[in-house]
GUTORDREN-86374 format. One record per residue (C-alpha): residue number from 0; residue in one letter; x, y, z. Coordinates in pm, 1 decimal, m for minus. Each point is the difference from the previous one (the first is absolute). Layout:
N
ATOM   i aa        X        Y        Z
ATOM NUM  a        X        Y        Z
...
//
This chain:
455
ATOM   i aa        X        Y        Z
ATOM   0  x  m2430.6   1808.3   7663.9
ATOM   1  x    m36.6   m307.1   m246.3
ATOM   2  x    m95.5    m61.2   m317.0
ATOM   3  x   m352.4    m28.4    112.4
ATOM   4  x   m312.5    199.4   m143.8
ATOM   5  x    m29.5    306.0    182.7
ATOM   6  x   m294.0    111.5    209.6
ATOM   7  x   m144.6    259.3   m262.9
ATOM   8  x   m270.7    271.3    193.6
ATOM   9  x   m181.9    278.2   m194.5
ATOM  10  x     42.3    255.6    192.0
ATOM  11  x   m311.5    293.7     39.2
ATOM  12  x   m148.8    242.5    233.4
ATOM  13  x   m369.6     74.7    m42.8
ATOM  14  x    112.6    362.2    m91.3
ATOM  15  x     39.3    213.8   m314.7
ATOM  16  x    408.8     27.3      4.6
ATOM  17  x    165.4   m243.6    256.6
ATOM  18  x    393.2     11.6    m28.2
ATOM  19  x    m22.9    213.5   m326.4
ATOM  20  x      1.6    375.7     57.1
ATOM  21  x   m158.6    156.6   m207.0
ATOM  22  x    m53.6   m278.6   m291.4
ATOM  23  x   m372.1    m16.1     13.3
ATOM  24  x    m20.9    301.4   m244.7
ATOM  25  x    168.7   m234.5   m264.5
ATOM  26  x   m284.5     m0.7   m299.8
ATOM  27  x     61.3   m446.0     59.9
ATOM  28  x    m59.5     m1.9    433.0
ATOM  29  x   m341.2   m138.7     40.9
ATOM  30  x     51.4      8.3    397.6
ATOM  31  x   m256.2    293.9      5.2
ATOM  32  x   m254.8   m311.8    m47.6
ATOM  33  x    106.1   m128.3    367.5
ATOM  34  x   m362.3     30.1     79.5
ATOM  35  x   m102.8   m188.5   m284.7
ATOM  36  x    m60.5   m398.4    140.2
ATOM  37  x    117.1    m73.3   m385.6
ATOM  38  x    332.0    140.9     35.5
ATOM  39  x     75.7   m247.2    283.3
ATOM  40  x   m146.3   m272.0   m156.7
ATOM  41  x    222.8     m2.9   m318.6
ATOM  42  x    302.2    103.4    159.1
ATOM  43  x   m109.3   m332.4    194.1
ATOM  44  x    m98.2   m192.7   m278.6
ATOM  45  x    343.2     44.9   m161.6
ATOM  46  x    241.8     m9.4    282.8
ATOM  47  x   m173.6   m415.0     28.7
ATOM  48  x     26.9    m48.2   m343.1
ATOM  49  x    329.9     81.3    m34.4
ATOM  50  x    123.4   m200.6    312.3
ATOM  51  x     36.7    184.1    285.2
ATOM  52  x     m4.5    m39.0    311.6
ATOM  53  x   m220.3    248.4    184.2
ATOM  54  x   m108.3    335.9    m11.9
ATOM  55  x    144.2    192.5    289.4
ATOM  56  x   m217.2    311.3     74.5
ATOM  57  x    168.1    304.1    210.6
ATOM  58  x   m176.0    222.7    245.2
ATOM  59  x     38.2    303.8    211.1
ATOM  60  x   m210.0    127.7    266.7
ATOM  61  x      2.5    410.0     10.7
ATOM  62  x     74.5    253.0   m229.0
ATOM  63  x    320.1    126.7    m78.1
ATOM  64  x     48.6    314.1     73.7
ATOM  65  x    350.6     10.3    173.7
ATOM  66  x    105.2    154.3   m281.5
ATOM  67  x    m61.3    384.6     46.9
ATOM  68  x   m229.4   m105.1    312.7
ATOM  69  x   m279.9    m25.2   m233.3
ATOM  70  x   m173.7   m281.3   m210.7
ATOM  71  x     19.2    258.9   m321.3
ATOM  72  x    249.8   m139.5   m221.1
ATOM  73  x    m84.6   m372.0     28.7
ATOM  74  x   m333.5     99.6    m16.9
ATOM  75  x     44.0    198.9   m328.6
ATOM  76  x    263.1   m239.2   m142.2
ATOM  77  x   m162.1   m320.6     89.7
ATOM  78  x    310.4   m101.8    205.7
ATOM  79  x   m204.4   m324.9    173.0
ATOM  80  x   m294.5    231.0     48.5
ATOM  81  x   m272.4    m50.5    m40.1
ATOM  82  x      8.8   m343.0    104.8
ATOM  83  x   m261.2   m293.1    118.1
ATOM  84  x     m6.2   m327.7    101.6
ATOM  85  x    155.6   m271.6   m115.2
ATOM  86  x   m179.3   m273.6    199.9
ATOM  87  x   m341.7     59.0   m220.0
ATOM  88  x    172.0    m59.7   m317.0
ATOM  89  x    115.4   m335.6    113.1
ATOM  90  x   m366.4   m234.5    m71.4
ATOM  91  x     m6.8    125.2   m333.4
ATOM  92  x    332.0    m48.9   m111.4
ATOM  93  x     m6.3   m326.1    141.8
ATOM  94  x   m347.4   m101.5   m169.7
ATOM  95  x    171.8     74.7   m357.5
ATOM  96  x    347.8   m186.6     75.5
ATOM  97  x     71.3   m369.4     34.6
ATOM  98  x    395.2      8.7    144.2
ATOM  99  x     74.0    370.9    123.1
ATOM 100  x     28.1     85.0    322.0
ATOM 101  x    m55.7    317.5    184.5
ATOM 102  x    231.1    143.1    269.0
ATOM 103  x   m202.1    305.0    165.1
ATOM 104  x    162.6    224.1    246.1
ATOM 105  x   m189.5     25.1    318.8
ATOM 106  x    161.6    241.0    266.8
ATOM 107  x    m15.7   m142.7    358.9
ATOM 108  x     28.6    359.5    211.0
ATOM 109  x   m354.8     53.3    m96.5
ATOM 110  x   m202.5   m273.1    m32.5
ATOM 111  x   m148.3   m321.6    223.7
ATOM 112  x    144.2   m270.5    m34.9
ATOM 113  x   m342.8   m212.2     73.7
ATOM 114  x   m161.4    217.0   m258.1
ATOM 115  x    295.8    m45.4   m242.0
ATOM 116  x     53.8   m405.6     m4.2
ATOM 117  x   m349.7    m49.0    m91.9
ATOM 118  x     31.2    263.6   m310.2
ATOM 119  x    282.4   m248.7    m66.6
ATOM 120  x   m153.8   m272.9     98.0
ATOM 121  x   m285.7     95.5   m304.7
ATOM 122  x    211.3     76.2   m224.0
ATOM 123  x    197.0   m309.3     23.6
ATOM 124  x   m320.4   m187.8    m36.1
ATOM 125  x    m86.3    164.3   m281.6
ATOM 126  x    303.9     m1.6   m203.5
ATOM 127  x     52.7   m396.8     48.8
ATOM 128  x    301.5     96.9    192.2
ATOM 129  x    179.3    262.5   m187.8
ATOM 130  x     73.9    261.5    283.3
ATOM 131  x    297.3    167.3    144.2
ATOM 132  x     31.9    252.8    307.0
ATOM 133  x    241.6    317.4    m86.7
ATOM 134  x     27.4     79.1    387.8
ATOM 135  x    110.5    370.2     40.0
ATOM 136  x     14.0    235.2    270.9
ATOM 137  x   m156.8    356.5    m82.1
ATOM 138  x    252.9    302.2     20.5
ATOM 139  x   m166.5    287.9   m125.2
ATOM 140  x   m117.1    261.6    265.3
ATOM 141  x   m277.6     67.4   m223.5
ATOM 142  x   m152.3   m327.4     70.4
ATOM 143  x     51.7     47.9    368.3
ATOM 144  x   m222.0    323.4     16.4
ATOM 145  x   m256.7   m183.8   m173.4
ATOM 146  x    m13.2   m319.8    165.9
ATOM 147  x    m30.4    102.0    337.4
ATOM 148  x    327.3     98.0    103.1
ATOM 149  x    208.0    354.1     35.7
ATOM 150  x    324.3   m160.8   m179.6
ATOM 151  x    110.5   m293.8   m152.6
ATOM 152  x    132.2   m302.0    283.4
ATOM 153  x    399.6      9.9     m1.6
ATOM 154  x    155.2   m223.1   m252.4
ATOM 155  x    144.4   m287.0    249.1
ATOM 156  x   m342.5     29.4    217.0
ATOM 157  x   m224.5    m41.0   m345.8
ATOM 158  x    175.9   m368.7    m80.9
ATOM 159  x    m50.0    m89.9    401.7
ATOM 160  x   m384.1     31.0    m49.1
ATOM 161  x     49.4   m184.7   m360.0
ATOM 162  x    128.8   m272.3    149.8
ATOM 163  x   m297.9    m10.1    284.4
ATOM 164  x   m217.6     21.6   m324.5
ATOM 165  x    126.0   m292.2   m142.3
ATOM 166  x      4.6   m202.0    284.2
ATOM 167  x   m342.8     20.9      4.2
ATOM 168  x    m96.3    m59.4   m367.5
ATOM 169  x    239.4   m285.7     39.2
ATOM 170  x   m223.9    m99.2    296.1
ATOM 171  x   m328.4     21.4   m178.3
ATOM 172  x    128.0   m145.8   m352.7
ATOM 173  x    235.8   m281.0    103.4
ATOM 174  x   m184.0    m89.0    374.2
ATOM 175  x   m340.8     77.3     26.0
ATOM 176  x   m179.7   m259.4   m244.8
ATOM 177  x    126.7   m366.0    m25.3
ATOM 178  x     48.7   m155.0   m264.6
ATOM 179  x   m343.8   m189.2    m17.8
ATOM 180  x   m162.5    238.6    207.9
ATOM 181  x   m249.6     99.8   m326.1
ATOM 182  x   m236.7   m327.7    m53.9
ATOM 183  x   m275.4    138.4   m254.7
ATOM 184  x   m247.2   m324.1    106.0
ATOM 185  x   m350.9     62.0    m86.6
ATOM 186  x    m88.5   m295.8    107.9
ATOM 187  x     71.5    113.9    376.4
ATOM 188  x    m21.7    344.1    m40.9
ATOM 189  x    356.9     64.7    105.6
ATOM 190  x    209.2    228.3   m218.1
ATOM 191  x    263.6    100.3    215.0
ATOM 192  x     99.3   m209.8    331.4
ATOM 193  x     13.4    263.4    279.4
ATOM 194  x    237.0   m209.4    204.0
ATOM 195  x    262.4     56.6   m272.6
ATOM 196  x    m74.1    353.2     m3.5
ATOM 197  x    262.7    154.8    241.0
ATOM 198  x     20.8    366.1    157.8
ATOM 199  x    338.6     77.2    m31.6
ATOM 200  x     m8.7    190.5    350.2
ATOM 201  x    275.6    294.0   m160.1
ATOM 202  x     70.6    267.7    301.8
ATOM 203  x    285.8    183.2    m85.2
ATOM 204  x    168.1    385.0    m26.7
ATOM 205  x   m226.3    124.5   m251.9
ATOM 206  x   m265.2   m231.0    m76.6
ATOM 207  x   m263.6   m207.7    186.6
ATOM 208  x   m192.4   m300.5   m205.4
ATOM 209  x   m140.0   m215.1    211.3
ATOM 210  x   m219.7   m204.2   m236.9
ATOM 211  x     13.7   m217.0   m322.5
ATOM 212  x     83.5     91.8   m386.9
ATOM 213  x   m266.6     69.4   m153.0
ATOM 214  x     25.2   m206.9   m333.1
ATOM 215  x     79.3   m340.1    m76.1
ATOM 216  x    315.3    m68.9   m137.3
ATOM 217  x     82.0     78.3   m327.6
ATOM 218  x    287.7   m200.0   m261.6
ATOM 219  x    305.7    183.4    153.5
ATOM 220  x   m129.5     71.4    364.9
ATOM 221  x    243.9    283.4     19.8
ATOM 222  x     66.3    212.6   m334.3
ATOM 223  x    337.1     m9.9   m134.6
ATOM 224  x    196.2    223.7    208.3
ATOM 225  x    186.3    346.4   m168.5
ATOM 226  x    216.9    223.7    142.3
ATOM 227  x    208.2    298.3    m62.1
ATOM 228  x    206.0    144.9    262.4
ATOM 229  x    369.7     26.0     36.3
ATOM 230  x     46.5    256.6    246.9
ATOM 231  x    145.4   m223.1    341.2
ATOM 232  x   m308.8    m43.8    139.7
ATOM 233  x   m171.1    m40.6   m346.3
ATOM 234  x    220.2   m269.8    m42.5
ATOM 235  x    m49.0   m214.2    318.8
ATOM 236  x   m380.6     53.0    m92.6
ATOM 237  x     56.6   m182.7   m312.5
ATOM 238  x    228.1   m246.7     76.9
ATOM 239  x   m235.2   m101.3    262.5
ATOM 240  x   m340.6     m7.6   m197.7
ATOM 241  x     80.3     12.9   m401.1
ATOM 242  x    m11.5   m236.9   m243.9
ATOM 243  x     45.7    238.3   m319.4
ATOM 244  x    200.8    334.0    100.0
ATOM 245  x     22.3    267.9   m202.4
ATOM 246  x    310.0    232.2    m12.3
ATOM 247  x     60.8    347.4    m90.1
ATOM 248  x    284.5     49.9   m142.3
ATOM 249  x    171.7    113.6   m340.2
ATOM 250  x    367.3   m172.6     m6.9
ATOM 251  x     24.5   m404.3     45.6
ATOM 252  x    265.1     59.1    251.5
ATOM 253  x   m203.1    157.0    226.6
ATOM 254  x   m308.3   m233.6    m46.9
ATOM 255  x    251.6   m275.0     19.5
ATOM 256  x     97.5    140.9    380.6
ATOM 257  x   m349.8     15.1     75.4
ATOM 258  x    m26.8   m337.6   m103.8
ATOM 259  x    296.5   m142.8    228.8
ATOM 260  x   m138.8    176.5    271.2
ATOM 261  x   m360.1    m60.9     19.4
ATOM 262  x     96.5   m409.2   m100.0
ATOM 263  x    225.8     27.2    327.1
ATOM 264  x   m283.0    153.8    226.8
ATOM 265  x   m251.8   m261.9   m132.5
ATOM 266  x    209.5   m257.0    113.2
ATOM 267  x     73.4    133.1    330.7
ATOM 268  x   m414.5    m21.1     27.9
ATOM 269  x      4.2   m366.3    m80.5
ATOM 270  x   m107.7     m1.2   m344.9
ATOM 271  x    169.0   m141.5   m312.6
ATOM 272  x    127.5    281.5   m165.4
ATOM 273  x     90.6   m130.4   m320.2
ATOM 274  x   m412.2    m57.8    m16.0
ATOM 275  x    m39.1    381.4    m87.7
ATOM 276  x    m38.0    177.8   m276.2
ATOM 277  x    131.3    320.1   m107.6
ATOM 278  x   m158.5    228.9   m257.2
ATOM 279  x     48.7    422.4   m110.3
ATOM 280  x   m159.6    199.5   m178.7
ATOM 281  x    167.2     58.8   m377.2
ATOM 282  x   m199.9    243.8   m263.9
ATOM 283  x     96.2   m123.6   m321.4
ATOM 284  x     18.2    210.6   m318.3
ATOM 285  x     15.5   m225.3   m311.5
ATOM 286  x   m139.2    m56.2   m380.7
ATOM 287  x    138.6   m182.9   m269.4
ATOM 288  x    381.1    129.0    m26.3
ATOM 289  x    212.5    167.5    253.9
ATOM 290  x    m26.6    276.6   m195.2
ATOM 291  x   m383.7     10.2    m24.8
ATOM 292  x     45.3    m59.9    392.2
ATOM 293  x    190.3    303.5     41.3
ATOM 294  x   m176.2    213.6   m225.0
ATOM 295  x   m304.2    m77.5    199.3
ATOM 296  x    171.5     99.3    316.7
ATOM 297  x    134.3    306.2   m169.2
ATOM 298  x   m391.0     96.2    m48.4
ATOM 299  x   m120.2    m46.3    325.4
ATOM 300  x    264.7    163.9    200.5
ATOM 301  x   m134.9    318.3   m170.4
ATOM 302  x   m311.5    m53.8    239.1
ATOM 303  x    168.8    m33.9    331.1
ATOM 304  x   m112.4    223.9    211.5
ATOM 305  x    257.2    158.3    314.2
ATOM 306  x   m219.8     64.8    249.1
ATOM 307  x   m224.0   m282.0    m67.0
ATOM 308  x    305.7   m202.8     82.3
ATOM 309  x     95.5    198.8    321.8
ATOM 310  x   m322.8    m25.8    140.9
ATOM 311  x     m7.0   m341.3    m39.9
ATOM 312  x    368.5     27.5    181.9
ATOM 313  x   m121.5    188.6    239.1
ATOM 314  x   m284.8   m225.3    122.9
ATOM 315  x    251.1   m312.0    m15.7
ATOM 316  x    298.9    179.7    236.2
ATOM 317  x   m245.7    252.6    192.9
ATOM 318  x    228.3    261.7   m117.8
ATOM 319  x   m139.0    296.4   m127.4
ATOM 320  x    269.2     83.6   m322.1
ATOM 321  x   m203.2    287.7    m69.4
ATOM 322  x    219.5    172.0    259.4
ATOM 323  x    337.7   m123.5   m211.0
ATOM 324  x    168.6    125.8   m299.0
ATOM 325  x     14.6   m265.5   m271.1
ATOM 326  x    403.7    m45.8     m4.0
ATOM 327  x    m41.8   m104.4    391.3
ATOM 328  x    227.2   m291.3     29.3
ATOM 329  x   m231.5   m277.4    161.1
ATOM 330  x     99.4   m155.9    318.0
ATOM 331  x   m148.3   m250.3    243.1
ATOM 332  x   m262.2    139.6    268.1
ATOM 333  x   m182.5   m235.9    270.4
ATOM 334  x   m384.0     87.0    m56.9
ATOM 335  x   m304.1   m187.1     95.6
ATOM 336  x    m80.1    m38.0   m335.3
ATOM 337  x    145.7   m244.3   m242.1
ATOM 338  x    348.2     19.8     93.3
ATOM 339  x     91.8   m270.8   m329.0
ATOM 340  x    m75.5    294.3   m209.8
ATOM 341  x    224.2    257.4     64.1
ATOM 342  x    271.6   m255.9     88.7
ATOM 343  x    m40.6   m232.4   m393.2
ATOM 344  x     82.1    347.6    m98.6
ATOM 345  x    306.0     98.5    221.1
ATOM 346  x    159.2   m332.7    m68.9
ATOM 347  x    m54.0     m1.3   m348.8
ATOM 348  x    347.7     84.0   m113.1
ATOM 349  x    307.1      4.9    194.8
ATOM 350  x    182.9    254.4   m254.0
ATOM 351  x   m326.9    197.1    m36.3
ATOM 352  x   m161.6    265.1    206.4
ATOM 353  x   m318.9      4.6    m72.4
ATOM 354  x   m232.4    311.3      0.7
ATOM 355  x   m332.4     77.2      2.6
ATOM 356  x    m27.8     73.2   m346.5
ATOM 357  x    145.8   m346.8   m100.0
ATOM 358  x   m235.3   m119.6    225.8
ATOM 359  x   m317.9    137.5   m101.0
ATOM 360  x    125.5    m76.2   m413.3
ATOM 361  x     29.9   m367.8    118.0
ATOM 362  x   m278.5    m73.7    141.4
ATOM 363  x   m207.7    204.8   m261.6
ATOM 364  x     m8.9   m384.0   m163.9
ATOM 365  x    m34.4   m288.2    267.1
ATOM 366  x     43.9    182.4    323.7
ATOM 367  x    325.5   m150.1    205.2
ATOM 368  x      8.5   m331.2   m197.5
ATOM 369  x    130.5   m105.8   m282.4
ATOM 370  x    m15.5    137.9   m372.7
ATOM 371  x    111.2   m255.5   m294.5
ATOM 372  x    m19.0     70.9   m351.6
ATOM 373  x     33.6   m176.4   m276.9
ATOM 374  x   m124.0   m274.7   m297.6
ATOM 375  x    m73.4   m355.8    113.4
ATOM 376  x    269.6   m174.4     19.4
ATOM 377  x    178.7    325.6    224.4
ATOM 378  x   m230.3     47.5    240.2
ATOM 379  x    m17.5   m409.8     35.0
ATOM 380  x    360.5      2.9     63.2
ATOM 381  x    m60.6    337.1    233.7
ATOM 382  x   m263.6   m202.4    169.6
ATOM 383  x    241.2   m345.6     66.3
ATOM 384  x    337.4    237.5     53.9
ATOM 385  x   m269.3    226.8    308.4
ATOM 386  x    m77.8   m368.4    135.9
ATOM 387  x    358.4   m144.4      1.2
ATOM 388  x    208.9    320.6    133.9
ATOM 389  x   m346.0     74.1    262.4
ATOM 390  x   m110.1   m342.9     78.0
ATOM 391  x   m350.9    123.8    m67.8
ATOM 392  x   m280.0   m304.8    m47.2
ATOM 393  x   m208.5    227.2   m217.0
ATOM 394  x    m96.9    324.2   m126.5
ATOM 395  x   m309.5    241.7     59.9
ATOM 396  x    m77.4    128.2   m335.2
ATOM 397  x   m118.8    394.1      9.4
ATOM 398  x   m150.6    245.7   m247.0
ATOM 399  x    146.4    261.2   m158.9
ATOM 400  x   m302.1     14.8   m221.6
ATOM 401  x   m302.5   m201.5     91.3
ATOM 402  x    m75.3   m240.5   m117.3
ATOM 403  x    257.7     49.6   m295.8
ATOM 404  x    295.9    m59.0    193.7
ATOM 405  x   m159.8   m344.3    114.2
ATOM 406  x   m116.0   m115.9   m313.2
ATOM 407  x    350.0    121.5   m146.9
ATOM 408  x    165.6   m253.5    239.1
ATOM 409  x   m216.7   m277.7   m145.1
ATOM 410  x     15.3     36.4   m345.1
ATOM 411  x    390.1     32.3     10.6
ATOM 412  x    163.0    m96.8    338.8
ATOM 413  x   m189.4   m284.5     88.8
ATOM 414  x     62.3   m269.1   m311.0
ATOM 415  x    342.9     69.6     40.9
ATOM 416  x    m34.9    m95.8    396.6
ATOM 417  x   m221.7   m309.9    m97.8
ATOM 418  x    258.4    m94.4   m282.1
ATOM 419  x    270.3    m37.3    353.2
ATOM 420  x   m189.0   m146.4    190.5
ATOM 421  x    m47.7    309.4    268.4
ATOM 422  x   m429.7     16.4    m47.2
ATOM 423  x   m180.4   m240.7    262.2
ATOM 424  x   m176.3   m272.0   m222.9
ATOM 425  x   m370.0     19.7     93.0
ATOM 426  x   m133.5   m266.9    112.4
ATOM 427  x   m310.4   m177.9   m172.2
ATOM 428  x   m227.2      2.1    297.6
ATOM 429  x    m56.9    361.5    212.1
ATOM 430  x    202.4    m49.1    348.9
ATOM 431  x     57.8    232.5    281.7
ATOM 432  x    267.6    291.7    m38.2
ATOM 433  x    170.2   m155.5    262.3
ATOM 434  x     29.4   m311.5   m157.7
ATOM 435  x     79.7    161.4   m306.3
ATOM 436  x    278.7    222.5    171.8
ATOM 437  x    124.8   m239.7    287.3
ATOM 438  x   m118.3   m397.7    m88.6
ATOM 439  x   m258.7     m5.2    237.2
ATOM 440  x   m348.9    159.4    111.7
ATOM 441  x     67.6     64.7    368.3
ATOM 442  x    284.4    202.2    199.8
ATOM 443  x    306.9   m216.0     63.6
ATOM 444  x      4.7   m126.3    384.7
ATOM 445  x    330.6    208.0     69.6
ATOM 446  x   m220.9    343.1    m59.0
ATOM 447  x   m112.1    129.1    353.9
ATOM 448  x   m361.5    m25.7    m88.8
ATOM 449  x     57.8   m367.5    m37.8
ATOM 450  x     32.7     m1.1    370.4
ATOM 451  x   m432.0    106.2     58.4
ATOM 452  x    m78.4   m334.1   m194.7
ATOM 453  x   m255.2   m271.9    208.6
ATOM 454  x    221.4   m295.4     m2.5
//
């Protein structure tokens, strides 16, 4: 990590309580307006106003009802239920903004991929270029049984198809339509030429595509590319495809391993590895002192909420902790679930054992990332300290209040970040969020998708 500006995300899930069990009873949350298109659009409005980045939007498909074996407590807690789509909020956001990007999370396992890269393709258009893919894989069993399956695809098997699925978006993005294939001459009545129009003749494990992408090209071709997944197969997956990856994780050590590791894999793929960038997710407490900070925190742990927390456990490790007493000692279990979970926890502290009652306290506020607190100039030194000991690129900035805990961050945090140097001057004139994040509009020719360009 240098002394560069960091890659600063909002961080949001188009739910009443996202990693904050429990807080959306506070008399300040204002998440219960999630269905409200003016909630987004502020939240937007300020997050590009005050310089960053994007707005990275988390999804789930499924209830979450491993807890118990019932939906009941996250459905009565609003623990990331209910919840609805993120991809709709996206034109809006985008019409109100000048800079901001959007990262949207998009699970593979369930939809088409020649369905999927023209939704993309859209909303690329439409946002002058300001789209990333968050590419998941979808865990919960709940989504299975609803999506026409009797479980949930096995963990290793899930990224196998993922990578089928973006083979073929990579086919119909970066291959299909050449580069002056769209022509938009009245004169001669040709808009498109159809000899530069090419079916991208896709026959693989999972998926058949035969013909052409639908859509012209947009600015970026293929949206930025996000990924979370550090579980070993989760890793090759994003040392392969990722240009932004998101890691779990609450001590820099650990993210700092992750790091090291995925860097290694990438180059063993044949990509540049020092060309990715590393962001996790922080919640930040903070106000004008360190003692205003702390006061604040003081206040909201008092609206935590247990089982809120250990359903939302629960969904992440497919471990039903209803079953355990709350001074279990927490130890590693291979799941098809989201084995980075339970293990960020294990690992957490060499001279602690962790139970199940630290755990669910914990992630009350922020879930299994982590918590700073403090005035300006702390959490700015919290911020560069994370980044130098992690070599984290950048932070994804969640709620523990919406949208207090954002606008929080800007009124205090963030003049203390531009005052160093570590806020991304915005540029005059709007460019694409891969130019904004990387240099340059287009993927770099040592990603595999590079390799479906017409030469």
């Amino acid at each position: 990590m240098s002394d560069a500006p960091f890659l600063l995300f909002g961080f949001m899930m188009n739910v009443p309580g996202h990693l904050c069990a429990g807080l959306w009873r506070h008399p300040q949350d204002q998440a219960h307006r999630y269905t409200e298109l003016g909630y987004w659009t502020n939240i937007a409005q300020q997050l590009d106003r005050a310089g960053f980045d994007a707005l990275f939007i988390a999804d789930a498909l499924g209830q979450l009802d491993v807890w118990q074996h019932k939906p009941d407590a996250a459905l009565r807690l609003a623990t990331q239920m209910p919840v609805n789509d993120p991809l709709l909020l996206v034109s809006a956001m985008a019409a109100v903004t000048q800079h901001l990007g959007f990262g949207i999370t998009v699970s593979t396992t369930y939809e088409q991929p020649y369905l999927l890269a023209r939704k993309f393709t859209t909303l690329d258009h439409l946002s002058n270029g300001r789209i990333a893919w968050n590419v998941v894989t979808s865990m919960l069993d709940s989504a299975a049984r609803n999506l026409g399956l009797t479980q949930q695809i096995p963990h290793d098997e899930r990224y196998d198809r993922a990578q089928e699925f973006l083979d073929v978006t990579g086919k119909l993005w970066e291959g299909s339509w050449e580069e002056d294939a769209v022509r938009r001459d009245k004169q001669n009545s040709v808009y498109s030429d159809p000899a530069k129009v090419h079916a991208i003749q896709h026959t693989g494990r999972w998926y058949q595509v035969p013909d052409a992408h639908l859509s012209e090209p947009s600015p970026q071709r293929t949206p930025v590319l996000f990924q979370a997944g550090t579980s070993s197969r989760g890793a090759q997956f994003a040392a392969r495809n990722a240009e932004v990856i998101f890691l779990g994780g609450i001590t820099p050590q650990a993210i700092a391993q992750d790091i090291q590791r995925i860097r290694q894999l990438a180059a063993a793929e044949g990509r540049e590895a020092a060309s990715l960038r590393f962001v996790t997710a922080i919640t930040v407490i903070t106000a004008e002192s360190d003692e205003a900070a702390h006061a604040k925190y003081r206040d909201y742990q008092h609206y935590i909420s247990e089982e809120a927390a250990l359903a939302l456990f629960s969904a992440w490790t497919g471990i039903d902790w209803s079953l355990e007493d709350l001074d279990t000692p927490l130890a590693f279990r291979e799941t098809d679930a989201c084995r980075s979970a339970l293990a960020s926890l294990t690992r957490i502290d060499d001279q602690k054992l962790w139970t199940l009652r630290d755990a669910a306290r914990y992630i009350g506020i922020g879930g299994l990332h982590p918590l700073l607190i403090g005035g300006p100039a702390s959490i700015a030194d919290q911020l560069e300290q994370f980044a130098v000991e992690s070599g984290v690129d950048g932070f994804n900035l969640a709620w523990a209040i919406s949208p207090g805990s954002f606008e929080d961050f800007i009124q205090h945090v963030m003049p203390v970040l531009r005052s160093r140097g570590r806020v991304r001057v915005t540029p005059p004139q709007a460019v694409t969020l891969r130019e904004r994040l990387f240099g340059q509009p287009r993927l770099t020719a040592d990603h595999p998708a590079a390799r479906f360009r017409r030469r």
